[in-house]
C-alpha positions in Angstrom: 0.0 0.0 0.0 1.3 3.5 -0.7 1.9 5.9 1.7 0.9 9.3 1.7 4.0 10.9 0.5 4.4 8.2 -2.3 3.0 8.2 -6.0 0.0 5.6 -6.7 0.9 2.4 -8.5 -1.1 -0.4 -10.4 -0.9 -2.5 -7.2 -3.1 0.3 -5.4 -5.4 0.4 -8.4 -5.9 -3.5 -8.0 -6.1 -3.0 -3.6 -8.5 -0.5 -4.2 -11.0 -2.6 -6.3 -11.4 -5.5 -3.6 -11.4 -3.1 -1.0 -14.6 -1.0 -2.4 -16.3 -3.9 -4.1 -18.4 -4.9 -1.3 -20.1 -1.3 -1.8 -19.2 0.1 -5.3 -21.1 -0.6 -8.4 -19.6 -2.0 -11.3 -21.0 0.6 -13.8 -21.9 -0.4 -17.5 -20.0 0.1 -20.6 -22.7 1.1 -23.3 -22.8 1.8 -26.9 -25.9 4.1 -29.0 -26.0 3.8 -32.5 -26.8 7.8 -33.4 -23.8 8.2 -31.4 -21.6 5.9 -33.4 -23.5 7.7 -36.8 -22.3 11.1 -36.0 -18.9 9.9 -34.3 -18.1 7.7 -37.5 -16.2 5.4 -35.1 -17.6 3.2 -32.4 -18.1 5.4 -29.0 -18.7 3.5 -25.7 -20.0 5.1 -22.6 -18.9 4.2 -19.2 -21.9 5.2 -17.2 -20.4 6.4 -13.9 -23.5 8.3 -13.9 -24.8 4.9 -12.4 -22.0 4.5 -9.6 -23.6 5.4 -5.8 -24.2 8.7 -5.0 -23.8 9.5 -8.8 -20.4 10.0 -9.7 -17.0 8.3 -9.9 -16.4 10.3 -7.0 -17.6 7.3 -4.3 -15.0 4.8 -5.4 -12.1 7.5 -4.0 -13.6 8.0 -1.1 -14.6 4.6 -0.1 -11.1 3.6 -0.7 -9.4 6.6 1.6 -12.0 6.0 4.6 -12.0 2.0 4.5 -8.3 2.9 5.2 -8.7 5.1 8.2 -7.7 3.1 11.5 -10.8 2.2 13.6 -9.7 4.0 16.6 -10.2 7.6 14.7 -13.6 6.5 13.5 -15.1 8.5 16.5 -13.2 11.9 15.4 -14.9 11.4 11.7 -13.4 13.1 8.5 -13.7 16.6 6.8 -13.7 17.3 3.0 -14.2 20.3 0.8 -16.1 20.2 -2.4 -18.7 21.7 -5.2 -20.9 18.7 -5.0 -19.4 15.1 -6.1 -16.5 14.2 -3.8 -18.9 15.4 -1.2 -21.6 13.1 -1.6 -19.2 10.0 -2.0 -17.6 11.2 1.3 -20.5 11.3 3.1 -21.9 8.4 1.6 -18.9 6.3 2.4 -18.2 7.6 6.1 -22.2 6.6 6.7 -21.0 3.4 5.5 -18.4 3.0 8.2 -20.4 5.0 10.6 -18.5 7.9 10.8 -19.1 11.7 11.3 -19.0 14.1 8.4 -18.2 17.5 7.7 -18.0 18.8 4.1 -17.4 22.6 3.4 -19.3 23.4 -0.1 -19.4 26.4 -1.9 -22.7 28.6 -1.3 -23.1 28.7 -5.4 -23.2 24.7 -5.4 -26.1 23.0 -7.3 -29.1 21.9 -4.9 -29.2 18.4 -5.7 -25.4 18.0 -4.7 -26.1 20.1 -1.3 -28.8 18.2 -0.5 -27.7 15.0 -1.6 -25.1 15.6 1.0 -27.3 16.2 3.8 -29.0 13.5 2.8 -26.4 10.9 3.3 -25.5 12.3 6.9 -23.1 14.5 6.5 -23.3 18.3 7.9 -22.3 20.8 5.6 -20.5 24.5 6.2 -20.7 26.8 3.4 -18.1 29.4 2.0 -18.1 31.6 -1.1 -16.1 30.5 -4.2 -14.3 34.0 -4.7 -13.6 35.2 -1.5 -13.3 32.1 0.9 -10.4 29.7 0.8 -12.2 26.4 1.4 -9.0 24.6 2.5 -8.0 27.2 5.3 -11.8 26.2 6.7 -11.7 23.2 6.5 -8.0 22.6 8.2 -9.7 24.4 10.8 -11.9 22.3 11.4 -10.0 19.3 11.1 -8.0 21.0 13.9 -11.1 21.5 16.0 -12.2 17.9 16.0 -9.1 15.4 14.9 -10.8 14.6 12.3 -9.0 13.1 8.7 -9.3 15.1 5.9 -10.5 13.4 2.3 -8.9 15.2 0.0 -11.2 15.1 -3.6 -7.8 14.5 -5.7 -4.4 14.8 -4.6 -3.9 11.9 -2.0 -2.5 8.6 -3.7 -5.5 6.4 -2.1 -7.9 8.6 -3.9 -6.2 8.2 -7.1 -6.1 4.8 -7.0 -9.8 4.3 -5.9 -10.8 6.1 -9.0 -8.2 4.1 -10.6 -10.8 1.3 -10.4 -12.6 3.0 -12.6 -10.3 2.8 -15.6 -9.7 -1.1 -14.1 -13.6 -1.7 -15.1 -13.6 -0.7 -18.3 -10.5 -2.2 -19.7 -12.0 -5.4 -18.4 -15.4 -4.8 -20.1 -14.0 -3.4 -23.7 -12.0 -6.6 -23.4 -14.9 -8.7 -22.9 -16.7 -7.1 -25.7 -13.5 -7.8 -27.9 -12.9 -4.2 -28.4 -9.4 -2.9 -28.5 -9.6 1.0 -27.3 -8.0 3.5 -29.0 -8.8 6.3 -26.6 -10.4 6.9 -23.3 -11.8 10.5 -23.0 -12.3 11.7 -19.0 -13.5 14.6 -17.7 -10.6 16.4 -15.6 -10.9 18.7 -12.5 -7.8 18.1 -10.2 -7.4 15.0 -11.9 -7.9 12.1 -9.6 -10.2 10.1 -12.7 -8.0 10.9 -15.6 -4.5 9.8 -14.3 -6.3 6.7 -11.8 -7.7 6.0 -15.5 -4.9 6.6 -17.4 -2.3 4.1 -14.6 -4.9 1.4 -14.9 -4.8 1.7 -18.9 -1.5 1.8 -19.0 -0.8 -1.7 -17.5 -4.2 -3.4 -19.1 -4.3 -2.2 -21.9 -1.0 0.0 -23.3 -2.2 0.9 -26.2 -4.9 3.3 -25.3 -4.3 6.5 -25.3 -6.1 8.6 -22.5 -7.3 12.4 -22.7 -8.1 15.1 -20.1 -11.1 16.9 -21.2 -11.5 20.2 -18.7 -13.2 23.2 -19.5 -12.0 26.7 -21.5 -10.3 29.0 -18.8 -9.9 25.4 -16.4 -7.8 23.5 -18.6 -4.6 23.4 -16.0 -4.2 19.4 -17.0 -3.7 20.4 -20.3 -1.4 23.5 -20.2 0.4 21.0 -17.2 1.2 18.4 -19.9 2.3 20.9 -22.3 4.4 22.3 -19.9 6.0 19.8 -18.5 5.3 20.8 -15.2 2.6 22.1 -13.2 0.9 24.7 -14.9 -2.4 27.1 -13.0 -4.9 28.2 -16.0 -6.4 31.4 -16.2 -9.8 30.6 -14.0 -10.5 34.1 -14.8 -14.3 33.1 -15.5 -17.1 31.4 -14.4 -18.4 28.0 -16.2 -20.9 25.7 -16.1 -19.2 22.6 -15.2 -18.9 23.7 -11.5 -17.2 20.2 -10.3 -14.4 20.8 -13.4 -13.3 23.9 -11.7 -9.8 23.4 -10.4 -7.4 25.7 -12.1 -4.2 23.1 -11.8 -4.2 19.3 -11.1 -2.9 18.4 -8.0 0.5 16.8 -7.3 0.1 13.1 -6.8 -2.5 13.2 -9.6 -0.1 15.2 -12.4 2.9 12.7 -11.5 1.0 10.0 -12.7 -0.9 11.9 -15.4 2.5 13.0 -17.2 3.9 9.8 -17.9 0.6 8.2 -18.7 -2.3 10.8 -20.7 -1.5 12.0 -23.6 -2.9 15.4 -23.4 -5.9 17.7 -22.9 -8.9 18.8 -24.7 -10.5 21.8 -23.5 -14.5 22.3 -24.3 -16.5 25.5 -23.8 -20.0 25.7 -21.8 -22.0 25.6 -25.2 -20.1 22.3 -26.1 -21.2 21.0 -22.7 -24.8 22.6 -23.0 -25.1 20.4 -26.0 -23.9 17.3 -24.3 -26.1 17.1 -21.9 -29.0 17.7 -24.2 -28.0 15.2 -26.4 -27.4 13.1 -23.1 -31.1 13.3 -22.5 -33.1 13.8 -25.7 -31.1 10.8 -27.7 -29.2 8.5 -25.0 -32.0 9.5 -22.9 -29.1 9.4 -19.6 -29.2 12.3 -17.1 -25.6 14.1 -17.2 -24.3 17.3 -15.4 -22.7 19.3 -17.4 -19.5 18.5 -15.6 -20.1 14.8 -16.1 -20.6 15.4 -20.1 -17.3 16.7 -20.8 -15.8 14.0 -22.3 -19.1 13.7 -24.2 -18.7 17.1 -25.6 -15.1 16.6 -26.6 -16.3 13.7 -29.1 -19.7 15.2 -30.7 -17.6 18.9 -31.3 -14.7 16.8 -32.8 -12.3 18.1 -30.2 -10.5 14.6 -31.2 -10.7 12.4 -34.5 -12.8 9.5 -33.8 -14.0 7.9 -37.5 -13.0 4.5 -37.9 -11.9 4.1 -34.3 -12.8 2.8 -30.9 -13.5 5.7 -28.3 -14.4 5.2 -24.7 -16.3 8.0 -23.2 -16.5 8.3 -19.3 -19.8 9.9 -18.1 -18.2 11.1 -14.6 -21.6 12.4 -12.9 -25.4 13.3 -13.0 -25.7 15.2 -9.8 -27.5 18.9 -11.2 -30.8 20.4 -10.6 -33.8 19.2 -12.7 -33.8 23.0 -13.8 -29.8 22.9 -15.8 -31.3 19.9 -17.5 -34.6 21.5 -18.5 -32.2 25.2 -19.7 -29.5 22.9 -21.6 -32.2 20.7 -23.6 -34.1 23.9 -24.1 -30.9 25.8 -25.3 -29.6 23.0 -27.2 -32.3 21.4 -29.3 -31.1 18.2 -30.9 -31.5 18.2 -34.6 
């Protein structure tokens, strides 16, 4: 098992599957025809829409608690988040029967805020521009004992998401598909590089892609780089979990031996996704989650003759962005 100041390997990936499986679900691997029309390749969907609390977001967090020793149980844990990593926080500390605090921004969608409440979990709000979530939230892991769940730079967290990328190789296999490219959504960047270290030992040949949006494309510019690199995040967008200017530290070591680069997608491109998420695949997808979606119908990556894999990372949003986005973006 790695430690905290080590990078995640393959081995963790694999740890991390038996440890979750008991509560994680093994989400499906889908195909739609009109997608495959206007893709002019084959396009699979791996519907971590699907997984518990609805996101990818569970299997990190699952993985970090099942990890904390019993005897801090009692002191609980503390996160920070816009909505995902929340809910799979406190869904996975109710699990284990442990207190949780999660500091969300004010601005975060209703379903995620009271999805979180839902599962147990108290939550302390802040404002996005002028409060530094992390400075709260060390506070109150100093007021209590408490661990905190990071939502993407801790090696555990990586390699629970890791499983992610673990499931899908498996299924493509089993559908005799070789993958050409796995397209993830990318925030901080726990999915794409626990994606991109599970690809890389079953199956080498894919290539993986960070899709973030324009303005929050740190992964990208990081790649580029060479090195860790903050974007502009100079602008608001609607993909409110996708929001983290630069990827964090364990999650960018990993990421820039194993994804080959970043596609950046603007709000309209994800308007359109989740439209097309609900009118043809008839799926409910934030506009975070659709990312990778948008990257493959507004051709942000050649996919004719070729076998794509599309991660849909979350459906947590209000009944209303759905309603705006298919009434915004009619599907023709």
């Amino acid at each position: 098992m790695t430690t905290d100041a080590s990078t995640p390997t393959y081995a963790d990936i694999e740890a991390a599957a038996k440890r979750i499986a008991p509560w994680a679900v093994v989400t499906p691997l889908l195909e739609h025809p009109e997608l495959n029309e206007r893709s002019g390749g084959r396009v699979f969907l791996k519907l971590e829409t699907l997984q518990r609390t609805g996101s990818f977001k569970f299997r990190g967090a699952c993985n970090r608690i099942s990890l904390i020793p019993q005897a801090e149980w009692p002191r609980g844990v503390v996160a920070f988040s816009s909505g995902n990593h929340a809910q799979g926080v406190a869904a996975a500390a109710a699990l284990f029967g442990l207190p949780a605090t999660i500091v969300m921004p004010t601005d975060a969608p209703r379903a995620k805020v009271e999805g979180t409440r839902r599962y147990g979990a108290s939550v302390v709000h802040y404002n996005r521009l002028t409060d530094d979530r992390e400075a709260i939230a060390a506070q109150l892991q100093a007021e209590t004992g408490a661990t905190l769940i990071k939502p993407f730079d801790d090696p555990q967290i990586v390699a629970g998401q890791g499983t992610c990328g673990l499931e899908l190789a498996k299924q493509a296999a089993a559908c005799g598909v070789k993958l050409d490219a796995v397209l993830a959504p990318c925030s901080g960047g726990g999915l794409v590089s626990g994606i991109s270290l599970a690809l890389a030992a079953a199956s080498p040949d894919t290539q993986v892609f960070a899709v973030e949006p324009q303005g929050y494309d740190g992964m990208g510019l990081s790649l580029a780089a060479g090195a860790r690199t903050a974007a502009p995040a100079n602008a608001g967008s609607i993909a409110d979990a996708l929001m983290a200017p630069i990827p964090g530290v364990f999650p960018f070591a990993v990421a820039r031996q194993h994804v080959a680069g970043g596609l950046a997608v603007g709000d309209d491109d994800m308007v359109r996704a989740v439209s097309f998420a609900v009118q043809r695949l008839k799926l409910v997808v934030e506009p975070s989650g659709a990312a990778a979606l948008a990257a493959v119908l507004s051709g942000r990556l050649d996919t004719r003759d070729r076998h794509i894999a599309v991660v849909l990372s979350g459906a947590n949003c209000d009944p209303e962005t759905l309603a705006a986005c298919c009434a915004k973006a009619p599907v023709p």
